[in-house]
NUVEX-127230 format. One record per residue: residue number from 1; x, z, y of N, C-alpha, C in turn. Coordinates in steps of 0.02 Angstrom, whole numbers, plus 50000, padded with zeros to 5 digits. Example, Ala and Ser with C-alpha at 12.3 -4.5 7.8 and 13.67 -1.06 7.14 Angstrom:
<atoms>
    nr     n_x     n_z     n_y    ca_x    ca_z    ca_y     c_x     c_z     c_y
     1   50660   50390   49716   50615   50390   49775   50660   50390   49835
     2   50642   50354   49888   50684   50357   49947   50645   50394   50002
</atoms>
This chain:
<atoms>
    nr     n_x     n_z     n_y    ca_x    ca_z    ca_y     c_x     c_z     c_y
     1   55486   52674   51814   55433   52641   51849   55427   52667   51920
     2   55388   52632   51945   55384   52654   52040   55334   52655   52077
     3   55293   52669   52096   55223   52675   52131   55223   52663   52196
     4   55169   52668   52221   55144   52669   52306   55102   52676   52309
     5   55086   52686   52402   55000   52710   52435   55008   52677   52497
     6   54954   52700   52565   54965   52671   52634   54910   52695   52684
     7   54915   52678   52814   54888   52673   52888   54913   52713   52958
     8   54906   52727   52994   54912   52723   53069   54880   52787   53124
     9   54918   52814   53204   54898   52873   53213   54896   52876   53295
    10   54866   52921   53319   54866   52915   53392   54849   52991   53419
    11   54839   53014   53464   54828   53084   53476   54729   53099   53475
    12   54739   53148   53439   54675   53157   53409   54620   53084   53400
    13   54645   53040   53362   54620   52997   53306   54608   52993   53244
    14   54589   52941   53199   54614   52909   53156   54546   52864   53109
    15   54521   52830   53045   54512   52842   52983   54484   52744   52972
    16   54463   52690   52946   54398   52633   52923   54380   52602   52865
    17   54332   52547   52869   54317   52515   52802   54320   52464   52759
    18   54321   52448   52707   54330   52412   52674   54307   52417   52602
    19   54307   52362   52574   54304   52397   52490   54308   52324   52440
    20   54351   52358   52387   54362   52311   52336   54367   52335   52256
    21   54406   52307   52224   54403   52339   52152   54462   52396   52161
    22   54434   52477   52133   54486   52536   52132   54547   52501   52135
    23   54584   52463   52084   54646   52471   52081   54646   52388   52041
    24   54699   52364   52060   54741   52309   52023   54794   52299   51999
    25   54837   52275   51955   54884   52267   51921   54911   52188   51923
    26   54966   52212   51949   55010   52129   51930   55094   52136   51909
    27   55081   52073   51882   55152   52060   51846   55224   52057   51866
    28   55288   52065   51833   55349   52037   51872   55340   51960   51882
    29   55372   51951   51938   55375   51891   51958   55391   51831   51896
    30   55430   51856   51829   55428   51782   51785   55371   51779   51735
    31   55334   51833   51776   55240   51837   51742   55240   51873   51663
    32   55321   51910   51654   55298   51939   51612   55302   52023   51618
    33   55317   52064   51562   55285   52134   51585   55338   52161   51625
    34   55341   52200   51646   55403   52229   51703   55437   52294   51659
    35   55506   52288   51646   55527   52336   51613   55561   52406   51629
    36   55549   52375   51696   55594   52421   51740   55560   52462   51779
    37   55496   52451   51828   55463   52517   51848   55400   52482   51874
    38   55350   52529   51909   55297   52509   51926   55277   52535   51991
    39   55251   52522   52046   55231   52518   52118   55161   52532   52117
    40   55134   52582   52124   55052   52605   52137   55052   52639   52220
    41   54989   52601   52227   54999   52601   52319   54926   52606   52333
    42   54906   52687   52347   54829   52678   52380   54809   52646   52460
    43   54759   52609   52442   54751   52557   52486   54716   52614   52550
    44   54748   52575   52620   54722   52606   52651   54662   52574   52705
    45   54612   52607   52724   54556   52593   52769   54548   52629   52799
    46   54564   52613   52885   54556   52668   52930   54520   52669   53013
    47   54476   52700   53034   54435   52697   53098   54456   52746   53140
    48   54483   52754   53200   54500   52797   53240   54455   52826   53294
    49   54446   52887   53270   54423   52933   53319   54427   52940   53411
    50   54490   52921   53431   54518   52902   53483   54557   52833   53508
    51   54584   52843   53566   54612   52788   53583   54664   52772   53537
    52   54702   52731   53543   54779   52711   53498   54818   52710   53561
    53   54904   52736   53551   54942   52737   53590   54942   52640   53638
    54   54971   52631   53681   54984   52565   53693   55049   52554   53641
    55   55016   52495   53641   55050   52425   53598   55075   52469   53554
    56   55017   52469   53509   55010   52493   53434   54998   52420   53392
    57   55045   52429   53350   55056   52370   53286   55005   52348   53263
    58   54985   52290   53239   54946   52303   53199   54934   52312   53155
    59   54905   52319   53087   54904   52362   53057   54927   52307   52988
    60   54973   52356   52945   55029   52322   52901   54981   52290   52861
    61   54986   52239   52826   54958   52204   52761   54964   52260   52698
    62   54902   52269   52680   54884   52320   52641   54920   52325   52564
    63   54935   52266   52534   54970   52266   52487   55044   52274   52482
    64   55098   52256   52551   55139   52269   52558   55192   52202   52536
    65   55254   52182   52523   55277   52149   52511   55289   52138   52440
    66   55252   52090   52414   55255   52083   52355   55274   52049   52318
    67   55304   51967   52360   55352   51935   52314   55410   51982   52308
    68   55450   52024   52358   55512   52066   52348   55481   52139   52302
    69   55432   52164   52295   55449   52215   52258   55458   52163   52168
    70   55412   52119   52158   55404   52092   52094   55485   52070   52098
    71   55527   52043   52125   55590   52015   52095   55632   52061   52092
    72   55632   52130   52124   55656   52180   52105   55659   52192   52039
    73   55591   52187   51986   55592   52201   51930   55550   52251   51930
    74   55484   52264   51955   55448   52324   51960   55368   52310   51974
    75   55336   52325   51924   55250   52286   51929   55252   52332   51979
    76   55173   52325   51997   55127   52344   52052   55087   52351   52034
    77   55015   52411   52060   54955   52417   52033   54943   52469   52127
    78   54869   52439   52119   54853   52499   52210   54767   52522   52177
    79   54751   52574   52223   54667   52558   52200   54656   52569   52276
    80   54593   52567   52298   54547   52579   52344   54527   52657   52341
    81   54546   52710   52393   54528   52776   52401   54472   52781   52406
    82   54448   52749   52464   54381   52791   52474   54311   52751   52427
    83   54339   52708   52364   54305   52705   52307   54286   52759   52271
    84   54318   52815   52283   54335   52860   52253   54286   52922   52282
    85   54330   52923   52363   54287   52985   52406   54299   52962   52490
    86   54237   52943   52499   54229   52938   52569   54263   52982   52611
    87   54303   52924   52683   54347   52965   52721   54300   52964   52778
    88   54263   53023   52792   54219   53025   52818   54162   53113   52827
    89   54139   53138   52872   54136   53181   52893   54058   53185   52831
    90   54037   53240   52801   53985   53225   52717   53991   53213   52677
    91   54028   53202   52675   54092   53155   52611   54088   53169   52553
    92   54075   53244   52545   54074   53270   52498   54008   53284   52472
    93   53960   53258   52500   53891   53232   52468   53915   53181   52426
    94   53952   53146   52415   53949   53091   52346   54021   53106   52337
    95   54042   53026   52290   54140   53035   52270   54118   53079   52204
    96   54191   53082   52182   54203   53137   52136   54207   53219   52173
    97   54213   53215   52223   54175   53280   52255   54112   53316   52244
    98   54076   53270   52239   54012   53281   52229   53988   53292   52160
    99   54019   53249   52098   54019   53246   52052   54024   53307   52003
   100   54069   53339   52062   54139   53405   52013   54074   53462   52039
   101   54028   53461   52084   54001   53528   52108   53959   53535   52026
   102   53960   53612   52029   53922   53661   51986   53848   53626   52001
   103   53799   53650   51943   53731   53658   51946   53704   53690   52000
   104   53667   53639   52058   53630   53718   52112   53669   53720   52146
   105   53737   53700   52163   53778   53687   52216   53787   53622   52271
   106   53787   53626   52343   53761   53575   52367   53838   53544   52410
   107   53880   53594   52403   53952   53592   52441   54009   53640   52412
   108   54063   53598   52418   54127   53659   52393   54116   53714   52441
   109   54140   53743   52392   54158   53810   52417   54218   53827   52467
   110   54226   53850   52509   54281   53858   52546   54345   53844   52550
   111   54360   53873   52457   54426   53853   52447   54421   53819   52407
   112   54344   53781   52399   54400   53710   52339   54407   53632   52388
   113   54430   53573   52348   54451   53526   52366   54427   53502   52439
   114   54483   53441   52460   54436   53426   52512   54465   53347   52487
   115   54459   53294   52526   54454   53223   52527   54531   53228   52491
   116   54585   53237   52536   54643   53223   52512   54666   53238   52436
   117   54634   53316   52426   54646   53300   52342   54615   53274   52303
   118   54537   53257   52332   54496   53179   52275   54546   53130   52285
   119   54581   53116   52320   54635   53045   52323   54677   53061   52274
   120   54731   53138   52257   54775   53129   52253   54749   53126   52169
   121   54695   53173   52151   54678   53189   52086   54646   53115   52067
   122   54631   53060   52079   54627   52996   52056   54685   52949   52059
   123   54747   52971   52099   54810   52934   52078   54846   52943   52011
   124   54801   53017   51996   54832   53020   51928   54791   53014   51886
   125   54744   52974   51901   54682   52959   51816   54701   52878   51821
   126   54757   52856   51893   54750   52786   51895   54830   52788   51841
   127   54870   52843   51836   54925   52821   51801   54914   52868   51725
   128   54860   52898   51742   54830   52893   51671   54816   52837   51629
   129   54791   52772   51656   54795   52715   51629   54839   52683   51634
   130   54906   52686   51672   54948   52683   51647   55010   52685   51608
   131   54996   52762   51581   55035   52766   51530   55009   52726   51455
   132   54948   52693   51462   54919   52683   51384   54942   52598   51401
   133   54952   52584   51431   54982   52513   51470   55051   52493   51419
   134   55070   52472   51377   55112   52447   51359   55174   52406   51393
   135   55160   52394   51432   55211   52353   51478   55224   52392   51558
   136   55204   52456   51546   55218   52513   51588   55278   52529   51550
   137   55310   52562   51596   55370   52634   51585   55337   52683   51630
   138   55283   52720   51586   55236   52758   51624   55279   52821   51656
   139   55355   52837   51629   55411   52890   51645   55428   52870   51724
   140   55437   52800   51745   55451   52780   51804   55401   52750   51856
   141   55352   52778   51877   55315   52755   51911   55316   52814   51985
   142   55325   52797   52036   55327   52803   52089   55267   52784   52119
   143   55266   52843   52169   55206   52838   52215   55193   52828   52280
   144   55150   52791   52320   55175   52768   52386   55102   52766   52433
   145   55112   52828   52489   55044   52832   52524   55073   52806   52595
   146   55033   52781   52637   55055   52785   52718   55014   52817   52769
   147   55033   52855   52813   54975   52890   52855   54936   52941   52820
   148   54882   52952   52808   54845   53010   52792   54852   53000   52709
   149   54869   52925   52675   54884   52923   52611   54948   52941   52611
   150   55000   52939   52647   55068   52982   52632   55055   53063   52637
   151   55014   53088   52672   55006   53148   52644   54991   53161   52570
   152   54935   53117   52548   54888   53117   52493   54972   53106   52436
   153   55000   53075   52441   55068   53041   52401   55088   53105   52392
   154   55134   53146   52446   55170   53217   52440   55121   53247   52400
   155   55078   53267   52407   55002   53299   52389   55035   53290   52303
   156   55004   53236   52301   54991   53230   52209   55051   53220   52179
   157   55109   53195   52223   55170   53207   52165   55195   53282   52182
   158   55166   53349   52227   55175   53405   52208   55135   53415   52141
   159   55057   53390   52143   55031   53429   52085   55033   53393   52017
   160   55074   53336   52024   55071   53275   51953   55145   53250   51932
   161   55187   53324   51912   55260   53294   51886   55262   53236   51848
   162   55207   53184   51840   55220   53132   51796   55243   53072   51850
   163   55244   53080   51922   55233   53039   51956   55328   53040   51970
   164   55358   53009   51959   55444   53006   51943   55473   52999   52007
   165   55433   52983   52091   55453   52974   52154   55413   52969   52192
   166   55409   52976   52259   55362   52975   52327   55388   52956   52368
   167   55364   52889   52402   55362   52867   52483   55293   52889   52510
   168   55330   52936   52565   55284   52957   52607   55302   52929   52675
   169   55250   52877   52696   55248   52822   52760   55217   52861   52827
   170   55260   52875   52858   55220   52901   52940   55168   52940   52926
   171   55176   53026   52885   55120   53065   52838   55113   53089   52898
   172   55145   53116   52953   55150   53153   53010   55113   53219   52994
   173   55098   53263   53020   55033   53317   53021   55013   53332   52966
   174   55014   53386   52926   54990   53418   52851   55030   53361   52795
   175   55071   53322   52818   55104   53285   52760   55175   53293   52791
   176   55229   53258   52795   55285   53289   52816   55296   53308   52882
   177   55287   53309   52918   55294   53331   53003   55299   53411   52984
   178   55342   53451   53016   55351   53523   53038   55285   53538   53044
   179   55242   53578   53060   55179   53605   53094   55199   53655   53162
   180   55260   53692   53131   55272   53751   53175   55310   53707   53229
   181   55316   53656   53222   55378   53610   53290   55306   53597   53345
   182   55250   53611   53351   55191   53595   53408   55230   53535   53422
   183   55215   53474   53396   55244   53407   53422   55209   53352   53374
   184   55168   53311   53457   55133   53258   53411   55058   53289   53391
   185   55034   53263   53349   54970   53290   53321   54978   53363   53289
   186   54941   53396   53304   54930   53474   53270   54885   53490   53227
   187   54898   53559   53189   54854   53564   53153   54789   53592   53178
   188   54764   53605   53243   54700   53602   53297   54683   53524   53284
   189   54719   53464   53296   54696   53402   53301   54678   53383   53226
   190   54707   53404   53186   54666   53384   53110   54614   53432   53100
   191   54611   53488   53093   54553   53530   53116   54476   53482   53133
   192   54523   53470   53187   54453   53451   53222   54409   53395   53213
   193   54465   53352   53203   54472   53277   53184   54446   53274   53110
   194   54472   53290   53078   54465   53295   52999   54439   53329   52955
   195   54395   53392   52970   54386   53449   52936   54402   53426   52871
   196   54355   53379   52839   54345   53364   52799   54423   53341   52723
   197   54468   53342   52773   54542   53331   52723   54564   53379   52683
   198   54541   53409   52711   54573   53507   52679   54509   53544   52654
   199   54543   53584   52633   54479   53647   52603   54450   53668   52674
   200   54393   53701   52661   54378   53739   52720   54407   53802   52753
   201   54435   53816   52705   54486   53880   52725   54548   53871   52773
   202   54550   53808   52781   54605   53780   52832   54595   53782   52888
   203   54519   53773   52898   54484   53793   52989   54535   53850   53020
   204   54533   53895   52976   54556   53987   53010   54634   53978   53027
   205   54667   53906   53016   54725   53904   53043   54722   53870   53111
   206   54661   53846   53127   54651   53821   53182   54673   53850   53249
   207   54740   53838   53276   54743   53889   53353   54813   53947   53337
   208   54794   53950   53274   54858   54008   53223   54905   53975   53190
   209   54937   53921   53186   54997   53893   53171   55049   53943   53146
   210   55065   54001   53174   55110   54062   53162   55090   54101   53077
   211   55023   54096   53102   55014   54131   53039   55019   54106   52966
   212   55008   54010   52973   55017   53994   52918   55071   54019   52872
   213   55048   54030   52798   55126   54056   52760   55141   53990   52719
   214   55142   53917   52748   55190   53864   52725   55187   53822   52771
   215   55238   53767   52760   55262   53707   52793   55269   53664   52771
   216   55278   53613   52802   55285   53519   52770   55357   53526   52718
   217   55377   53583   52738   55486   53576   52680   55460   53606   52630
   218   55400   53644   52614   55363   53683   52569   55353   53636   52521
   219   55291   53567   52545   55257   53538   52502   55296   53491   52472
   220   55368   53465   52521   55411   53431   52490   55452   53436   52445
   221   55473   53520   52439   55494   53540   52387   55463   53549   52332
   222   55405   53553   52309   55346   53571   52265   55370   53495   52218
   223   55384   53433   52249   55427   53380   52201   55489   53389   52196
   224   55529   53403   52201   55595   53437   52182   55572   53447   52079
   225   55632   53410   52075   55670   53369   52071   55691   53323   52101
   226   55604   53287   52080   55611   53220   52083   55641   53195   52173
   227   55646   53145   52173   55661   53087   52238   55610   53095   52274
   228   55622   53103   52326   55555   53084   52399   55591   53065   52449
   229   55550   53004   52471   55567   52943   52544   55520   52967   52575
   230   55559   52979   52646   55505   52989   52702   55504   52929   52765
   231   55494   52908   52801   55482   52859   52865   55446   52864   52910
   232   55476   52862   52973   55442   52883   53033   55452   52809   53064
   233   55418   52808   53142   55438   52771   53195   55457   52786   53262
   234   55493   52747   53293   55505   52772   53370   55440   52767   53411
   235   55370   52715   53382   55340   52723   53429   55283   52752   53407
   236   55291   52808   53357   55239   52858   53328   55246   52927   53337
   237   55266   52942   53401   55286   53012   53403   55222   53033   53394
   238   55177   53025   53370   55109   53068   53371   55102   53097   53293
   239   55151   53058   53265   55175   53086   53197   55233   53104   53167
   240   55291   53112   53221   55322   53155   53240   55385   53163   53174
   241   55422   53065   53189   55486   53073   53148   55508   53109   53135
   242   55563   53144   53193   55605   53212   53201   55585   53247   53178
   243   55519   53282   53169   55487   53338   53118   55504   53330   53052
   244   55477   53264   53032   55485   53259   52972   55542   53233   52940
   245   55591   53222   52975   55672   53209   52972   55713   53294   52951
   246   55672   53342   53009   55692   53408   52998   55665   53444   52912
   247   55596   53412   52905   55571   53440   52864   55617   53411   52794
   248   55637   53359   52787   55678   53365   52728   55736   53387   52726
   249   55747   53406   52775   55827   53442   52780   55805   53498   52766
   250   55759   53525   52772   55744   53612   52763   55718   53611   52688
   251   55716   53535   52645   55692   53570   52589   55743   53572   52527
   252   55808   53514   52584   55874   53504   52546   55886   53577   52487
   253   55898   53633   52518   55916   53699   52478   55869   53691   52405
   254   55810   53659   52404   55786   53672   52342   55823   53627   52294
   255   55829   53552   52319   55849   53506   52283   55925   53533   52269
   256   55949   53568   52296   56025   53584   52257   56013   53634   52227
   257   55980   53667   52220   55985   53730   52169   55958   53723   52133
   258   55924   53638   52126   55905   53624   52057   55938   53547   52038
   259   56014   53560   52069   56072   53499   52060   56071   53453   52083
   260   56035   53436   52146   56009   53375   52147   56047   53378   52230
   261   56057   53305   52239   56067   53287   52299   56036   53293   52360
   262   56034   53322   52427   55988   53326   52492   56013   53267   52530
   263   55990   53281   52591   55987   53234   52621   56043   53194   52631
   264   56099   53256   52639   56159   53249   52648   56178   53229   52723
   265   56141   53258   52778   56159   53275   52843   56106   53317   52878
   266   56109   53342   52942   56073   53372   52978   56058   53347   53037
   267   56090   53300   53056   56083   53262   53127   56045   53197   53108
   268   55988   53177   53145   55945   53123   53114   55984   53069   53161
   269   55993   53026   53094   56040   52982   53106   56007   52904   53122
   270   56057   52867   53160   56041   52809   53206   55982   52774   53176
   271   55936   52740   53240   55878   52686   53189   55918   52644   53150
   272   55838   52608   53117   55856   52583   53061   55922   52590   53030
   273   55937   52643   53000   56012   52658   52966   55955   52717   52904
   274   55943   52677   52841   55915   52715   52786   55960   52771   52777
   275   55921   52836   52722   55981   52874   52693   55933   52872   52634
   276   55972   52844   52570   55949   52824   52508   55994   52856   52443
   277   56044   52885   52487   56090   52906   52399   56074   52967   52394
   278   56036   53014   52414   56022   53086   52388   55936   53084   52375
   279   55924   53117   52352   55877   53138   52316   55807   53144   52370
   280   55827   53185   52414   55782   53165   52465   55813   53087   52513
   281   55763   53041   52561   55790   52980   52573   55750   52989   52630
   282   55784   52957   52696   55740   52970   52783   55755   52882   52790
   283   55718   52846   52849   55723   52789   52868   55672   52794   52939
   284   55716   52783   52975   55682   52800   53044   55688   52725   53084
   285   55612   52684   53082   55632   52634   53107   55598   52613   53181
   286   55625   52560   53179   55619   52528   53250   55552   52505   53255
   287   55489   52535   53281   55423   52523   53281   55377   52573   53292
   288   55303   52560   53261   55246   52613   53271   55236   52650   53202
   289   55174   52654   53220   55137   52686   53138   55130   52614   53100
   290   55181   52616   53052   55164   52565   53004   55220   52556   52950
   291   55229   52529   52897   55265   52522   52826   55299   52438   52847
   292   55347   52463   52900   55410   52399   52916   55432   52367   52864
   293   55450   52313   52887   55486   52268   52815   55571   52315   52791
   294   55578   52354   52851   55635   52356   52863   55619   52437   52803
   295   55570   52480   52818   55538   52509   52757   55545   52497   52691
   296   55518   52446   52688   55490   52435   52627   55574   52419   52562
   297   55618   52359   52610   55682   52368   52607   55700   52424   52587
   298   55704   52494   52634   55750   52542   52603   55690   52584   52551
   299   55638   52571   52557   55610   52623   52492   55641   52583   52426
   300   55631   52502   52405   55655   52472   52367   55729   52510   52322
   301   55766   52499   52389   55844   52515   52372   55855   52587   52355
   302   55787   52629   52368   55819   52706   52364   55783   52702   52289
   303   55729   52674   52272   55697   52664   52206   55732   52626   52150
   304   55776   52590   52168   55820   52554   52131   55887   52606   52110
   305   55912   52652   52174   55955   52686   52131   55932   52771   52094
   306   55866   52774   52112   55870   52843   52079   55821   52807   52013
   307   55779   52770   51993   55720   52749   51941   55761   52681   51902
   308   55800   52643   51878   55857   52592   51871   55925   52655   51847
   309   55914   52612   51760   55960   52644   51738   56036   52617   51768
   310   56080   52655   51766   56164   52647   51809   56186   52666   51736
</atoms>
């Protein structure tokens, strides 16, 4: 099965609104059950803090292409995040944030959750219902965030080995981007921008980048085994392709010492030219912050040969 998630970035920006039912489910295209995998994609809603670069895209169709993933042979199911936990500065006054606090407690504590893991810890109560799904192959379901939900994606298929793959869409900054490369958004600009994504204990990296003891090749390896797709753009350096082009090359060493295929180069190779046969998969396309057709294409094809029995 195969999953997904999904939005967009600018220098010290981002987050907006919307709202519908958590999550939906649909069929293979000959309307019956899909035997082959499944596509879960948190929906994204986002308001920016700042300006947007010039001639910024607009912003991808939230469901993504869905006559081509269904004839692939692969249902679909997405929910609505901030159904869940407001992306939003208090946030953690309601949500399952709020829910999870102790008796007499009015806020996490320093080091517990922040927004991104209420997202990631409800992608997996959403494929909690799908393993009781009969017309799931709850073994193959893949997960698919873009923007601050491609962080949330890396995020929960580190902490949810049930999740069999990850597209992570333009995660830039605390999702695949380097941190230590100072390029593009920093971890000062999520800081500041975001407190609210991270624990609070993340402030004290604010300014100290050096001191952090991990990196974006860290959290990518934490799925190792499994498959992870990453995607940047040429006109998103604010989320900082090349970082995150580097960052799966640096996490290649895990994936072979646990047999598995890397990237299988070091030089980030020409636009739009996917790399889909190793275990980790890069696609660097021709555009902004957004989930290209030309995307969506190579996540398909890299999901078809690692989740599709051969």
């Amino acid at each position: 099965m195969a999953a997904s998630r999904s939005g967009r970035r600018r220098p010290r920006s981002k987050s907006s609104k919307r709202t519908r039912r958590p999550w939906r489910a649909r069929r293979c295209a000959s309307g019956s059950s899909c035997a082959s995998a499944t596509t879960l994609q948190v929906r994204r809603q986002t308001s920016h803090f700042g300006p947007r670069p010039p001639g910024q895209p607009a912003r991808p169709a939230e469901t993504g292409p869905l006559a081509d993933i269904l004839s692939r042979g692969y249902g679909y199911a997405h929910f609505r995040y901030t159904e869940v936990q407001l992306d939003s500065a208090g946030s953690a006054e309601s949500g399952v944030i709020a829910l999870a606090l102790a008796p007499g407690q009015t806020k996490p504590e320093t080091d517990q959750w922040g927004t991104i893991t209420a997202w990631a810890w409800a992608a997996s109560r959403v494929l909690d219902y799908l393993e009781t799904d009969r017309a799931v192959d709850a073994r193959r379901v893949a997960l698919m965030g873009h923007s601050r939900l491609g962080k949330t994606a890396l995020w929960a298929g580190a902490l949810d080995p049930r999740f069999a793959l990850v597209f992570a869409s333009c995660s830039g900054e605390m999702g695949a981007s380097l941190a230590r490369r100072d390029y593009g958004e920093t971890i000062d600009d999520v800081a500041a921008n975001f407190p609210w994504w991270m624990a609070t204990n993340f402030q004290k990296f604010s300014g100290r980048w050096s001191m952090m003891p991990v990196d974006s090749h860290m959290l990518i390896a934490l799925n190792a085994p499994r498959p992870v797709f990453v995607t940047g753009g040429t006109q998103d350096q604010w989320a900082d392709p090349h970082g995150m082009f580097l960052a799966q090359v640096a996490a290649g060493p895990i994936y072979k010492l646990l047999g598995k295929e890397d990237l299988g180069t070091t030089t980030l190779p020409p636009l739009d030219t996917p790399l889909i046969t190793g275990s980790l998969g890069f696609h660097y396309h021709t555009g902004g912050h957004t989930i290209s057709p030309a995307d969506w294409k190579a996540f398909l094809d890299f999901a078809d040969h690692h989740l599709k029995p051969r």
